[in-house]
N, C-alpha and C positions, 0 to 999 in steps of 0.2 A: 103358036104351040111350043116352041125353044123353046119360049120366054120364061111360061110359066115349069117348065123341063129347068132350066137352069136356077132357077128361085128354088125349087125342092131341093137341087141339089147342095146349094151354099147353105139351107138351113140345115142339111144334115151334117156339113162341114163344123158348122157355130159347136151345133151340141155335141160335136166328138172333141171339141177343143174345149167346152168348158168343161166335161166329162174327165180330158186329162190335166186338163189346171186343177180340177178337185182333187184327184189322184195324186199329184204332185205336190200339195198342200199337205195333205192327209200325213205323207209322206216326210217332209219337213218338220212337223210337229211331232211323226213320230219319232225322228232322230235326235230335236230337241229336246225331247221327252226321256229320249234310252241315255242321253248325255248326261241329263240333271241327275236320272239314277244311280248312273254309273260314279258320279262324282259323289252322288251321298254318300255312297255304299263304301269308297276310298277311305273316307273321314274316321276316324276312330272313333268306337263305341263310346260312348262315357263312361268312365267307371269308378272303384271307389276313391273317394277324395283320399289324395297321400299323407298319409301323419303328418302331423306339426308338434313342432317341440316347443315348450315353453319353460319360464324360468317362471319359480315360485319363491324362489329366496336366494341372497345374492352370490352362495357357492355353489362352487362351478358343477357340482352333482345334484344339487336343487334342481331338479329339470322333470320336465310330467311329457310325456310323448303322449297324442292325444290321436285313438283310431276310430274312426267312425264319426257319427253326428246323428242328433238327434232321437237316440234313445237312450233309456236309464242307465246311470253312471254307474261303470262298474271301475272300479283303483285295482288295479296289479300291481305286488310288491315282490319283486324279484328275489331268489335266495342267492346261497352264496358265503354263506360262513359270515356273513354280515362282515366280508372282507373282499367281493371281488362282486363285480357282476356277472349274472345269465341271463342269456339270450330269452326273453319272451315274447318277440316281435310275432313268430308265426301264430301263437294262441293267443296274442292281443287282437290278429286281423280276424283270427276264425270268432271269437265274441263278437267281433266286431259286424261281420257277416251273419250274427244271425239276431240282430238287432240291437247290440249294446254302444253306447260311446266309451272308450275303452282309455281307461286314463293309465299308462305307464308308468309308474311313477320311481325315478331314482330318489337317492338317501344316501346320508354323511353314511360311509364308510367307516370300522371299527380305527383304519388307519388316521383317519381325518378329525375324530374327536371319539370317544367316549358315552358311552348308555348314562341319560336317556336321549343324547342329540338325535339318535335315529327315531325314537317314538314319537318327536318333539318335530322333527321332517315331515313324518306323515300325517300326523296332525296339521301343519301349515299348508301341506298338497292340498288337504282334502277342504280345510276353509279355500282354496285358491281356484278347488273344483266347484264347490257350493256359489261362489262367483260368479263364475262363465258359463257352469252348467245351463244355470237357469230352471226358472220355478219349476217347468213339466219335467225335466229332468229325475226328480224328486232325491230323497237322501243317497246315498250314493253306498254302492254296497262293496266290501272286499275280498281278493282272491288272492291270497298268499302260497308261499311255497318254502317251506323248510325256513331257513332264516326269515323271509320274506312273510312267511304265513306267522310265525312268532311275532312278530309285529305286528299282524293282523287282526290275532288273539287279543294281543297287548292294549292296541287301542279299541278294540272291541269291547273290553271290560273293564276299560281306564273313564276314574269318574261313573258319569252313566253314559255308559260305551252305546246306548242305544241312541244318543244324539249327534253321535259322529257319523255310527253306518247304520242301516235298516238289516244289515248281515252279513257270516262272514264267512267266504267256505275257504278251509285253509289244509292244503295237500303238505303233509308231513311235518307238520309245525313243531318247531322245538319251543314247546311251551313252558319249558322248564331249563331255561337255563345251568340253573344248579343242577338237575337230574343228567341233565349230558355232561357235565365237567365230573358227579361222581362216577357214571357211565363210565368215561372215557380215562380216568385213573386208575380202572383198574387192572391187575398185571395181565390178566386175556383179555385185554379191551382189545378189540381188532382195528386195524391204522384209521378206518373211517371214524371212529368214537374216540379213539384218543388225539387226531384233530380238531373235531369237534367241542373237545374239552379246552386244548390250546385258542381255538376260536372264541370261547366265551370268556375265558381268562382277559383274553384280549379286549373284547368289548366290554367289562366291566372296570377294567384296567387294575385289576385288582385279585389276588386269590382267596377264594373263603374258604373259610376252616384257621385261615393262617394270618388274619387282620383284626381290625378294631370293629370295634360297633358301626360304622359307617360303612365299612367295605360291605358287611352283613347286611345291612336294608338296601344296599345297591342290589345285591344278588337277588333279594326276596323283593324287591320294586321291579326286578326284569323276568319273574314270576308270574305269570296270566293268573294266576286261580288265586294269587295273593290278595287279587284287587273285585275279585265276584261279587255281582253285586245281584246275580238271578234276573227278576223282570227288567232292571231296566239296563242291561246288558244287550247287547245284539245277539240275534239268532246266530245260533252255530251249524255248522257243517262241517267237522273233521276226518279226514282221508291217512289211512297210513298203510303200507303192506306188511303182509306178516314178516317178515323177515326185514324191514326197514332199517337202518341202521338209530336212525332216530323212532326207536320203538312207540306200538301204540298206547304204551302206558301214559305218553305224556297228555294226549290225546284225552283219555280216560277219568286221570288227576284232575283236569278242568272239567271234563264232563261230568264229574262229580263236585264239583266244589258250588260249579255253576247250579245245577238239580237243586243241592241243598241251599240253596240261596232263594230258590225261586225261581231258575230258568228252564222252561219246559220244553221250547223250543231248538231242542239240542240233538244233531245227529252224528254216532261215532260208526264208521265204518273199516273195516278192516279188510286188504282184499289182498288174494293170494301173489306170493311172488317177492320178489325183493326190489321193487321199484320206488324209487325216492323223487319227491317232490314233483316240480313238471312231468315226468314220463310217467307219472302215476296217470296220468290223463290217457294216454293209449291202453290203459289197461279195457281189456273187452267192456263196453259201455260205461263206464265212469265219466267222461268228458259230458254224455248227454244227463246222464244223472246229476251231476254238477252244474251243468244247462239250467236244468229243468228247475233244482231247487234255489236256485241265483231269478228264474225268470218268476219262478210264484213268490219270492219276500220283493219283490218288484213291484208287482201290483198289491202286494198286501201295503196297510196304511200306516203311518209314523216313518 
């Protein structure tokens, strides 16, 4: 009678020992488990891949800072009297964050050579973007800003400007050179326009009114509306505030030259305030309206 008294009880010993070897397994893998978490979770997120800079031509301001990857090519051309640089790193990353490849692009300075080396700049970025872009990429469209958007203009309607960009949206573009130099000569020209006039003096290396026949087609070659050619120009998008120092007549003079040419694809906006260039984009929803009409000539075709 032990016997089988002692057998019941070793069997109940077996199954309370592999009852706690399960337990202590279970146990084990759940530590292994909260370990591997815990070290994922350390790891850094992935995030946006950091600009890269590249050279597009052998001076040392030839250089394209490239944000983003893999969607439609958008060229920023910085302003600046077409004599110094500004900062467009933070609204290269915000295009860049909401789907564009964001191509930065510096340019020969007025100190470094003379118009048109600067139109002649961003013409070689933008074959050097049609390159590495790559075919889904598609034409590449531009976003200028006061000197920066005058350029933008420039190669927008240089030739047939519609085979460089598919479009161009350009925040306070001095599209008229001559018109800011007579702007800025005169006796109430306030310090920001008659810099401005000193600046283009500069970049043409030359003053008009008071040279030869060459100096004059250099001035009217650094003229957007000189070179309109209507359809086969790139769409426009021009931005200027009422009170802008580089007013929106200039704006207007192309958006007329262009009309009568044939280009229908043209939009002039004026928006309250005296803000210039870049900081025209803070202005209450301008930045998305400038979004928006960069992201539909994107999907549209040519």
């Amino acid at each position: 009678m032990a016997f089988p008294a002692a057998r019941r009880g070793r069997a109940v010993d077996h199954r309370g020992m592999t009852v706690r070897r399960t337990l202590l397994t279970l146990a084990l893998c759940g530590a292994l488990l909260s370990s591997g978490t815990a070290a994922e979770a350390s790891r850094p997120a992935a995030g946006p891949q950091p600009p890269r800079t590249h050279a597009y031509g052998p001076h040392p301001r030839q250089t394209i800072t490239v944000y983003g990857t893999g969607g439609p090519a958008l060229v920023v051309l910085h302003g600046g009297s077409w004599a110094r640089d500004t900062d467009w790193s933070g609204w290269s990353r915000w295009f860049a964050a909401r789907g564009f490849t964001v191509y930065e692009t510096d340019y020969r300075l007025s100190s470094d050579a003379v118009w048109p080396a600067q139109r002649t700049d961003v013409l070689a970025a933008l074959r050097w973007v049609a390159r590495h872009a790559g075919p889904r990429a598609g034409k590449p469209l531009l976003l200028g800003s006061s000197a920066g958007g005058h350029l933008a203009v420039s190669v927008g309607a240089y030739g047939e400007g519609r085979a460089y960009a598919r479009g161009v949206a350009a925040l306070s573009p001095v599209a008229s050179p001559y018109r800011a130099w007579r702007d800025g000569i005169r006796p109430d020209a306030p310090p920001e326009r008659r810099g401005l006039a000193r600046a283009a003096e500069r970049l043409a290396g030359c003053v008009p009114d008071r040279a030869g026949a060459r100096c004059r087609e250099l001035w009217s070659d650094m003229t957007a509306a000189s070179h309109a050619s209507g359809a086969r120009d790139a769409p426009l998008y021009l931005v200027h505030s009422a009170g802008d120092f580089v007013p929106p007549a200039h704006s207007a003079e192309l958006a007329a030259a262009q009309r009568r040419a044939g280009l229908s694809d043209v939009t002039v906006r004026t928006v309250p305030g005296a803000a210039h260039g870049g900081p025209l984009l803070r202005e209450r929803g301008l930045a998305e309206g400038v979004l928006a009409w960069l992201r539909a000539r994107a999907r549209a075709r040519g």
